[in-house]
LOLO-65125 format. One record per residue (C-alpha): residue in one letter; x, y, z; residue number from 1. Coordinates in steps of 0.1 Angstrom, whole numbers. Last residue first. Layout:
<koltors>
KOLTOR  A  X  Y  Z  NUM
...
</koltors>
This chain:
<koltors>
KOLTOR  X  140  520  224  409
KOLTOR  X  166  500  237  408
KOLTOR  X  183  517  272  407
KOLTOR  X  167  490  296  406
KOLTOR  X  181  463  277  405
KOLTOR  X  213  475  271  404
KOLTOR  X  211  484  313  403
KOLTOR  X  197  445  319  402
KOLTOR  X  225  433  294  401
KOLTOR  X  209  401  279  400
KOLTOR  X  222  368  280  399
KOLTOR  X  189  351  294  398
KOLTOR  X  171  368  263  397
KOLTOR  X  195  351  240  396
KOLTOR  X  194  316  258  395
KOLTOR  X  154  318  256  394
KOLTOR  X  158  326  216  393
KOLTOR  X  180  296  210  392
KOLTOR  X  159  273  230  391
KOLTOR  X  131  277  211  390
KOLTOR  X  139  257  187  389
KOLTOR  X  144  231  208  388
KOLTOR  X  115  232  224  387
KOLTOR  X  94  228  195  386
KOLTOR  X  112  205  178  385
KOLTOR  X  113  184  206  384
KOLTOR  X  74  188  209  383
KOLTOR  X  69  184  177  382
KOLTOR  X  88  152  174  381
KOLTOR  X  69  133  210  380
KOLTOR  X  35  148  192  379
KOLTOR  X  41  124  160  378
KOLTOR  X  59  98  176  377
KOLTOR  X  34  93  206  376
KOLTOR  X  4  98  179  375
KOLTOR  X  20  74  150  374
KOLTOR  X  36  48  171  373
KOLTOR  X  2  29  179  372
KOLTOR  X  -8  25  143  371
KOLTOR  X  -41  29  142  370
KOLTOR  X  -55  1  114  369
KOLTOR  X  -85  11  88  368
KOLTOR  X  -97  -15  69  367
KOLTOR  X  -92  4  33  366
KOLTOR  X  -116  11  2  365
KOLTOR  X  -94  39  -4  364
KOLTOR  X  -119  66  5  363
KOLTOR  X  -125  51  36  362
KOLTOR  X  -86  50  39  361
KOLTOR  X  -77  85  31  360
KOLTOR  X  -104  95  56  359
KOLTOR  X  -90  72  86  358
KOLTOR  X  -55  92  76  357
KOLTOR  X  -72  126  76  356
KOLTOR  X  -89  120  108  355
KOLTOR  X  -55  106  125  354
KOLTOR  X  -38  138  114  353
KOLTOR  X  -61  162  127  352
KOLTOR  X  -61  149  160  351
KOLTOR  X  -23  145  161  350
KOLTOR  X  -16  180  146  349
KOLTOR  X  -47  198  176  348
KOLTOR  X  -20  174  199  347
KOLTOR  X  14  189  184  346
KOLTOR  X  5  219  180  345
KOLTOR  X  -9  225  214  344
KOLTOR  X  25  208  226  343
KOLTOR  X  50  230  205  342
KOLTOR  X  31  264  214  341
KOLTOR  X  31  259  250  340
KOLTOR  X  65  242  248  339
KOLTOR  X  77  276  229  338
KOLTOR  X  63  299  253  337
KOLTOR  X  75  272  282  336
KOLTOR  X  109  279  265  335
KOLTOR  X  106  319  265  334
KOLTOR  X  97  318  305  333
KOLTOR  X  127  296  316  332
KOLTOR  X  149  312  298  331
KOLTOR  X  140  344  322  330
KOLTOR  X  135  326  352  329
KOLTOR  X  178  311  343  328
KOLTOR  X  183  345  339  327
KOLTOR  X  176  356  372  326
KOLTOR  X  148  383  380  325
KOLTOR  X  157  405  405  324
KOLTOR  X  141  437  395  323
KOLTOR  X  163  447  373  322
KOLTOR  X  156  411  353  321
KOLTOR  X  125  420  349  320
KOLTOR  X  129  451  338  319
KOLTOR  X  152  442  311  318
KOLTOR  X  133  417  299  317
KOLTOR  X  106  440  291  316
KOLTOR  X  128  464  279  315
KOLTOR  X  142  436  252  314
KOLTOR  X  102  425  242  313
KOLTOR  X  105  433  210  312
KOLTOR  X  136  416  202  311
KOLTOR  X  128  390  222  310
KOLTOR  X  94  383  210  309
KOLTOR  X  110  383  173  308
KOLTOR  X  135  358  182  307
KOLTOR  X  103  337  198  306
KOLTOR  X  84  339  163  305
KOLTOR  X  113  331  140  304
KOLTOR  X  121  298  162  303
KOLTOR  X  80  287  164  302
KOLTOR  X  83  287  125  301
KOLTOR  X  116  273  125  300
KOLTOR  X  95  242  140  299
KOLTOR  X  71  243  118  298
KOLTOR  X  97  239  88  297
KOLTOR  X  112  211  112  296
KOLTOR  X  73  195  113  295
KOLTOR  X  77  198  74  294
KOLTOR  X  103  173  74  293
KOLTOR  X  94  154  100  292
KOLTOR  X  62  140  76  291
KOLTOR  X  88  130  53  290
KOLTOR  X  107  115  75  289
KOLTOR  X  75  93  85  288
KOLTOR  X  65  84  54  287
KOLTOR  X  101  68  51  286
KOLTOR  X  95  48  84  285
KOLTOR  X  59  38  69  284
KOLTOR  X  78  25  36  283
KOLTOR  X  104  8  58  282
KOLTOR  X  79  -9  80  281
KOLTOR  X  61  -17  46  280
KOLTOR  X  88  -31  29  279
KOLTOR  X  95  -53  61  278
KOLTOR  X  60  -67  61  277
KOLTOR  X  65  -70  22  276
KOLTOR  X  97  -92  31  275
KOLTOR  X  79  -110  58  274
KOLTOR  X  48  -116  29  273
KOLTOR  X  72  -132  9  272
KOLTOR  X  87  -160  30  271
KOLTOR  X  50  -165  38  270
KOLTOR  X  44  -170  1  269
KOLTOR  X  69  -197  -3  268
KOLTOR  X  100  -198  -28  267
KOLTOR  X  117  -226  -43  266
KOLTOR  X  149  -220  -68  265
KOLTOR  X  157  -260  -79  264
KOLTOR  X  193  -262  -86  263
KOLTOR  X  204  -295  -103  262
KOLTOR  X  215  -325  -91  261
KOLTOR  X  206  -351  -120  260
KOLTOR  X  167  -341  -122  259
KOLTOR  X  150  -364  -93  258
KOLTOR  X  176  -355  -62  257
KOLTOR  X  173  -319  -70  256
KOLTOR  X  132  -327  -72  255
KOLTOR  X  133  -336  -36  254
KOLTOR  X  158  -315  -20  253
KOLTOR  X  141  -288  -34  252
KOLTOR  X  113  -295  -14  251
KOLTOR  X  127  -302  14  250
KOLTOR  X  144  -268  16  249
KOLTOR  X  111  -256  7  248
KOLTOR  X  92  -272  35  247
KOLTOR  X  121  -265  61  246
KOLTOR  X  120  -227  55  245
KOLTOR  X  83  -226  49  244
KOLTOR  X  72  -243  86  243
KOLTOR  X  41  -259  79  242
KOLTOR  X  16  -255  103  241
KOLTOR  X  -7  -244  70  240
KOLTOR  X  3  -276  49  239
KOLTOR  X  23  -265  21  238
KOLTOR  X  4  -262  -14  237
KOLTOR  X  26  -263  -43  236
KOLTOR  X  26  -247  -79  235
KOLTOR  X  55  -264  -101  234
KOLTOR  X  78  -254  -125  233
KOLTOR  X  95  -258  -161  232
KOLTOR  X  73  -284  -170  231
KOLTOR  X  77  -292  -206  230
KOLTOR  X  51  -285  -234  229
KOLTOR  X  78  -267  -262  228
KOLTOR  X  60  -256  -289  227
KOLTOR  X  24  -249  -272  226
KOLTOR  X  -2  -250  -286  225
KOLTOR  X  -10  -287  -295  224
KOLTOR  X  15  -297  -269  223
KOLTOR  X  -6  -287  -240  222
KOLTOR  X  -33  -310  -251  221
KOLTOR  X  -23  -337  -222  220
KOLTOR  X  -16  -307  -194  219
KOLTOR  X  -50  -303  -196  218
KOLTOR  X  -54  -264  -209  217
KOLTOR  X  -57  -232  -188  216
KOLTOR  X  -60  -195  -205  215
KOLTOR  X  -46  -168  -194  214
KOLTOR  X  -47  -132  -188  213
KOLTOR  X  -69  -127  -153  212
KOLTOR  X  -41  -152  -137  211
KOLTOR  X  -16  -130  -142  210
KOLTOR  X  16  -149  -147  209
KOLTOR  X  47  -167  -127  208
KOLTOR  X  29  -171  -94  207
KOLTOR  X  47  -160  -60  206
KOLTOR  X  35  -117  -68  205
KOLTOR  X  2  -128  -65  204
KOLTOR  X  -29  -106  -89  203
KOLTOR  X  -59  -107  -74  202
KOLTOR  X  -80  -130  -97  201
KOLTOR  X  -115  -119  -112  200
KOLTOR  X  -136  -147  -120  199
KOLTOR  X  -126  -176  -138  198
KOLTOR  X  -146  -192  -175  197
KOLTOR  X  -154  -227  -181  196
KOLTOR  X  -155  -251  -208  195
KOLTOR  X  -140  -231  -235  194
KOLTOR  X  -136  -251  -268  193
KOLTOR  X  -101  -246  -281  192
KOLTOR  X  -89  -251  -322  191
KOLTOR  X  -53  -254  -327  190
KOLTOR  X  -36  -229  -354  189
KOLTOR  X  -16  -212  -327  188
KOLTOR  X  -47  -206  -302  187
KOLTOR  X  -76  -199  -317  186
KOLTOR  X  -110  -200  -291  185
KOLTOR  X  -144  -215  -296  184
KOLTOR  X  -175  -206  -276  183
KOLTOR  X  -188  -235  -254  182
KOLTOR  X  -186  -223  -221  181
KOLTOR  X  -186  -181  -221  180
KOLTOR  X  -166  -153  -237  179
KOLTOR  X  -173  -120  -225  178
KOLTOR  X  -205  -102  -244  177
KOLTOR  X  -207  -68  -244  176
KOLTOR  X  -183  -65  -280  175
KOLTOR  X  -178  -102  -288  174
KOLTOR  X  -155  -119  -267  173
KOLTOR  X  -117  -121  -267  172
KOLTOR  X  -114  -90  -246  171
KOLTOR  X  -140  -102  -220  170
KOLTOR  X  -128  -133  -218  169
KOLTOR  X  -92  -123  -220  168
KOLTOR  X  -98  -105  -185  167
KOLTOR  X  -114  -128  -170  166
KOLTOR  X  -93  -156  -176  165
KOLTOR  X  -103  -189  -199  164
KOLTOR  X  -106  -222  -188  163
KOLTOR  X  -98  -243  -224  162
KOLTOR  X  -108  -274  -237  161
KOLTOR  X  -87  -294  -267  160
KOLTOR  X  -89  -324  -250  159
KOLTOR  X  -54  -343  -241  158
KOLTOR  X  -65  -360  -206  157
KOLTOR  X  -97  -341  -199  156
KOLTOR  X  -108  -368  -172  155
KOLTOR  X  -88  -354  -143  154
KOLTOR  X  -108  -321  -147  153
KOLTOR  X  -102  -288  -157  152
KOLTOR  X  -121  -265  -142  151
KOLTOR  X  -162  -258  -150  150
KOLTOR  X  -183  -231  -160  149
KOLTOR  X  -194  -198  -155  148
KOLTOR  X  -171  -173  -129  147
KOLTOR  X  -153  -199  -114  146
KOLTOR  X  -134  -192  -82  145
KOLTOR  X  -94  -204  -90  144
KOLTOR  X  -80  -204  -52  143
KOLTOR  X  -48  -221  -52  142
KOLTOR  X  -33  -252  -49  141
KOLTOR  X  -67  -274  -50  140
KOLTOR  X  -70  -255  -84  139
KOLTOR  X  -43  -268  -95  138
KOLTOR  X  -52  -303  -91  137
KOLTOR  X  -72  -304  -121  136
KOLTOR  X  -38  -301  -140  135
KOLTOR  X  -21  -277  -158  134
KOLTOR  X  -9  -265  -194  133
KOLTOR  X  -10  -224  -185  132
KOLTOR  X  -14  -205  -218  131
KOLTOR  X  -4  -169  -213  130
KOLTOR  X  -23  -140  -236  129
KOLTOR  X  -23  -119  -266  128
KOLTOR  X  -48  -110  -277  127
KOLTOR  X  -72  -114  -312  126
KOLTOR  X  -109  -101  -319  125
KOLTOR  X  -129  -117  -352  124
KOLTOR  X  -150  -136  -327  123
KOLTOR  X  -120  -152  -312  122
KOLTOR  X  -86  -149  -315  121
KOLTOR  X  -51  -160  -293  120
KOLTOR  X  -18  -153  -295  119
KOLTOR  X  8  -169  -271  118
KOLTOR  X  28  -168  -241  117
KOLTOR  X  40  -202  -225  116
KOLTOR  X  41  -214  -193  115
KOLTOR  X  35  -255  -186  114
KOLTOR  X  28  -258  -151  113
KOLTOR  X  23  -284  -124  112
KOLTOR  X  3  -292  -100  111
KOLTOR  X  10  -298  -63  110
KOLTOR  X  -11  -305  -31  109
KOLTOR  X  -6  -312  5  108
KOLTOR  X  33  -310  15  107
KOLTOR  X  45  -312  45  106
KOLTOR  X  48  -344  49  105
KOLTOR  X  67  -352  17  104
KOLTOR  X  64  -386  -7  103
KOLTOR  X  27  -388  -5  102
KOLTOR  X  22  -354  -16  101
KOLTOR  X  51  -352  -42  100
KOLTOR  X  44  -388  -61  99
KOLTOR  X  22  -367  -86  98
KOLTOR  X  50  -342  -91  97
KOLTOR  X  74  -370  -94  96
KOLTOR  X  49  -387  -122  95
KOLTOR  X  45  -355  -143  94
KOLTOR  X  88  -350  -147  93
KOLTOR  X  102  -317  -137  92
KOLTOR  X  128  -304  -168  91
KOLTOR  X  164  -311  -167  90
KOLTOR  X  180  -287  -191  89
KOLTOR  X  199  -299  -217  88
KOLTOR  X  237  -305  -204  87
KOLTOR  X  265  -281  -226  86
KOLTOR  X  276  -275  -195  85
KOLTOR  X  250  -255  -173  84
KOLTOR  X  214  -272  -179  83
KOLTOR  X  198  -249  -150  82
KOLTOR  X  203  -215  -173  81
KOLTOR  X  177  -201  -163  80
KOLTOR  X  164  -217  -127  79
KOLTOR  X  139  -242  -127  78
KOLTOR  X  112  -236  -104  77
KOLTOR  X  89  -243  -69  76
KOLTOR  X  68  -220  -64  75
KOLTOR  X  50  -223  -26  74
KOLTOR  X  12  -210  -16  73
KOLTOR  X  5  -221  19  72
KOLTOR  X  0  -181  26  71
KOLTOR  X  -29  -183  4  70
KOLTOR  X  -47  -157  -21  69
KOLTOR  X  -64  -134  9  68
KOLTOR  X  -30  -137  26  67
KOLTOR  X  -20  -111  -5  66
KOLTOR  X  -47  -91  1  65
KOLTOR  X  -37  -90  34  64
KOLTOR  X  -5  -83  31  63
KOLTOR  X  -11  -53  5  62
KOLTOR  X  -37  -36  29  61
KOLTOR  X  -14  -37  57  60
KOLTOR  X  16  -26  41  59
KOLTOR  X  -7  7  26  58
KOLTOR  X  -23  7  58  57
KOLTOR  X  13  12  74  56
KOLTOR  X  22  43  50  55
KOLTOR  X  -13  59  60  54
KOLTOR  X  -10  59  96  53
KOLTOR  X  27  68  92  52
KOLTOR  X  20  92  69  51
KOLTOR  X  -6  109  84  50
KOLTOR  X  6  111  121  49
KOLTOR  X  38  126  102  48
KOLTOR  X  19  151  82  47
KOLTOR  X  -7  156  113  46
KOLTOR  X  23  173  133  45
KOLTOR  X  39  195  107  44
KOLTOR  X  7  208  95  43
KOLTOR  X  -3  217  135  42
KOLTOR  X  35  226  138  41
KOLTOR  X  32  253  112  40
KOLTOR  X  0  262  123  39
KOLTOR  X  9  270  160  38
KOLTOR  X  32  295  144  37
KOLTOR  X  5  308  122  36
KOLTOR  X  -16  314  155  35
KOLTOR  X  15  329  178  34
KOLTOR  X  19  358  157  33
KOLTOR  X  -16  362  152  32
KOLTOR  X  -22  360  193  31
KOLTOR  X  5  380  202  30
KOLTOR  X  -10  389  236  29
KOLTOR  X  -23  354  241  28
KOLTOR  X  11  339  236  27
KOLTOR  X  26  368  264  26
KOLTOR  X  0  359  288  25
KOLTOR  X  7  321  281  24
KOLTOR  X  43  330  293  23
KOLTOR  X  32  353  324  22
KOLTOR  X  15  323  337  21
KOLTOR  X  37  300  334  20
KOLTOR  X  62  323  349  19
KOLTOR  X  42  329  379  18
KOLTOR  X  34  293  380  17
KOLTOR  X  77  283  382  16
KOLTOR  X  81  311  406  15
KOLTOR  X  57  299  430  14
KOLTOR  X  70  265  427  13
KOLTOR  X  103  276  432  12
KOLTOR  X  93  294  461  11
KOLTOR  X  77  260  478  10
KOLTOR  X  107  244  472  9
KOLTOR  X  126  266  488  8
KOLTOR  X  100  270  519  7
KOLTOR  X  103  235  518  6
KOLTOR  X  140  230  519  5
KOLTOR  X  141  253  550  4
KOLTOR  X  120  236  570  3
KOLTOR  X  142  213  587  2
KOLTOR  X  168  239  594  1
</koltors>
């Protein structure tokens, strides 16, 4: 009584490779048939490892470029609408931003700055461009490189000098030749000399303008183009162990306290990479449905392609099941067709997915980061779909008639 299990098992086994083996028989004798169904899950498959690969380089890539500007990066400014009341607005005052450093841990650097949009001219050629009325410290805030030239200094007081951005340099100077230190520059009526010139500036979503279309004054000589010269925020470097919550909370404790109560809106950079890290979870989630879209088209594909094989194959079936086989053998055999089909699909799709996202990235100018969900999520999908749609077909053939089967021409 012992043995009897094992002879059982042993039978099932049997069974279960004599079905296997009959199954891949059948594949290889519709070979063109079972080719264009294999493509649709090969496309199917490398969509979605595509996508996701790609869709998470695309976060990556944005992140980092972003990190490449600063995470210690914090804005602190004045909301619209801050003098509520009939008030006028409270504006930041020079001598708290000074005090900041000393007067918060956490904090290692401020500057503040005077935004205004303005034209400008030079060499016959006008713009228009943002004026930034600042201080040398600025540039202890954030990364400025200088392309020729100097930054503004503690000893420009009111001077009428000018750092000017790439980008208006080369549209403000003559034609091939950017602006360089000592041209002159208009800027509403008041006469600039340029005294240095910045190199190309990523653009960061935390400041207020593009760094690559302005021009930086002293905050002393910010009144001579500007009509308004008040400080209406403030650029602040945390200390990189920093926590960004606590830091901003303290820092808009700090000026709320200084400017009769108001409402000081203070954001941090690493507050804003999480969202982009969650963007980009979201945009690689959203590649990825896209991607399981036309693994489902594949996956009717494999559907069609079994329905046929039973239709054609009905005598067949019914022979077999004459004979004594059951129809759970029978289901058995049309869904390890369809696994077959599902799981080469799925791993040549995988393969072929992974090389088109490393190429999209190479020719993107892209670091190139596997995502470690792509492949199992990518071949785990296609082979659900695959099995699942052929399912359908293997429960039709195990409900078939052996004499209707027998008698179909």
């Amino acid at each position: 009584m012992l043995s009897r299990p094992r002879v059982h098992s042993s039978r099932n086994a049997a069974v279960l490779r004599l079905i296997a083996r009959e199954a891949f028989g059948n594949l290889r004798a519709t070979r063109t048939r079972s080719m264009l169904a294999l493509l649709g899950i090969v496309i199917g498959t490398a969509s979605v490892v595509a996508l996701i690969n790609v869709g998470g380089n695309a976060g990556k890539e944005a992140v980092n470029q972003f990190k490449a500007m600063g995470v210690d990066l914090v804005m602190a400014q004045q909301p619209v609408g801050s003098g509520a009341g009939g008030r006028t607005p409270a504006y930041y005052d020079a001598a708290d931003i000074e005090r900041l450093p000393d007067a918060l841990s956490d904090v290692r650097a401020a500057a503040p700055l005077i935004l205004s949009s303005v034209q400008l001219s030079a060499n016959g050629r006008s713009a228009l461009g943002n004026v930034i009325g600042s201080t040398a410290s600025l540039n202890q805030v954030m990364p400025l490189p200088m392309r020729a030239g100097r930054f503004l200094s503690s000893y420009d007081g009111a001077e009428p000098f000018a750092v000017v951005g790439s980008r208006l340099s080369r549209a403000l100077g003559a034609p091939g030749v950017p602006l360089m230190p000592g041209d002159r520059l208009r800027v509403e009526g008041a006469i600039l000399t340029v005294i240095g010139v910045l190199s190309d500036v990523t653009l960061n979503p935390l400041f207020p303008v593009d760094v690559d279309d302005t021009i930086l004054v002293p905050r002393g000589a910010a009144r001579r183009v500007m009509p308004s010269p008040a400080i209406t925020s403030v650029a602040i470097r945390v200390a990189p162990d920093a926590d960004p919550g606590t830091a901003a909370d303290a820092i808009a404790r700090y000026f709320g306290d200084r400017m009769r109560s108001v409402t000081i809106d203070v954001r941090s950079a690493r507050q804003l990479i999480e969202g982009m890290e969650r963007q980009a979870d979201l945009l690689t989630w959203l590649f990825a449905a896209i991607g399981g879209i036309s693994l489902l088209v594949g996956g009717i594909g494999v559907m069609n392609v079994m329905l046929m094989g039973v239709m054609e194959r009905r005598r067949e079936i019914g022979l077999r099941m004459a004979v004594g086989a059951r129809a759970g053998d029978v289901r058995v055999m049309f869904l390890v067709e369809a696994a077959a089909l599902s799981v080469t699909g799925g791993l040549a799709g995988a393969a072929l997915g992974m090389a088109l996202a490393w190429g999209f990235a190479i020719l993107s100018g892209w670091a190139f980061v596997f995502s470690p969900l792509a492949i199992p999520l990518g071949t785990g999908i296609a082979t659900v779909v695959g099995v699942l749609s052929g399912y359908h077909p293997a429960a039709m053939a195990a409900r078939l008639d052996p004499i209707d089967a027998l008698r179909a021409e």
